[in-house]
C-alpha positions in Angstrom: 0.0 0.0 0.0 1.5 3.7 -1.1 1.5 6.2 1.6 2.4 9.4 1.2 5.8 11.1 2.4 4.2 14.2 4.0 1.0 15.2 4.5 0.0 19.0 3.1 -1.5 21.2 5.2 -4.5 22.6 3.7 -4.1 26.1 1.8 -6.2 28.8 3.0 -8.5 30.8 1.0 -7.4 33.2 -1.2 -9.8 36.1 -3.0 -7.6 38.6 -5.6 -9.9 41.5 -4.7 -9.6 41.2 -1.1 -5.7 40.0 -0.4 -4.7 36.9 1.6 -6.7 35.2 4.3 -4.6 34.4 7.4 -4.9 33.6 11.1 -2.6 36.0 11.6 -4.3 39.0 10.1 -7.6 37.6 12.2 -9.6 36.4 9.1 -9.4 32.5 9.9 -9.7 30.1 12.7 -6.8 28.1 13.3 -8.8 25.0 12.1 -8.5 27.6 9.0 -12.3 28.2 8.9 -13.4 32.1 7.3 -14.6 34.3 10.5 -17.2 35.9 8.4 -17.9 38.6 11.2 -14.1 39.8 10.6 -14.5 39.8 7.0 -17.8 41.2 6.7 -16.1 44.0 8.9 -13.0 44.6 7.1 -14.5 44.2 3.8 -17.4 46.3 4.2 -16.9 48.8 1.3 -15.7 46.6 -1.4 -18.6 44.3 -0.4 -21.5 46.9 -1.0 -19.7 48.0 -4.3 -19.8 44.2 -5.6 -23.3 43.7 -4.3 -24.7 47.3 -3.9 -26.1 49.2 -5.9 
């Protein structure tokens, strides 16, 4: 049976118009889940221009 070498950790969501997703920057959990509240807040602007009108 083949096991892999390593396992990856998974990669965390990544949207162009809004920048990386980190826990550092307080946008995911550590189990690397998106804390909508946080993003909602931060992204507040460029959220209303997307679906604003």
């Amino acid at each position: 049976m083949h096991r892999p070498r390593r396992l990856l950790r998974p990669r965390a969501p990544r949207c162009g118009a809004f920048g990386e997703f980190t826990e550092a920057n307080g946008l995911l959990t550590p189990s690397l889940k998106i804390r909508r509240q946080a993003v909602t807040t931060r992204y507040a602007a460029e959220i209303e221009a997307l679906y604003g009108g």
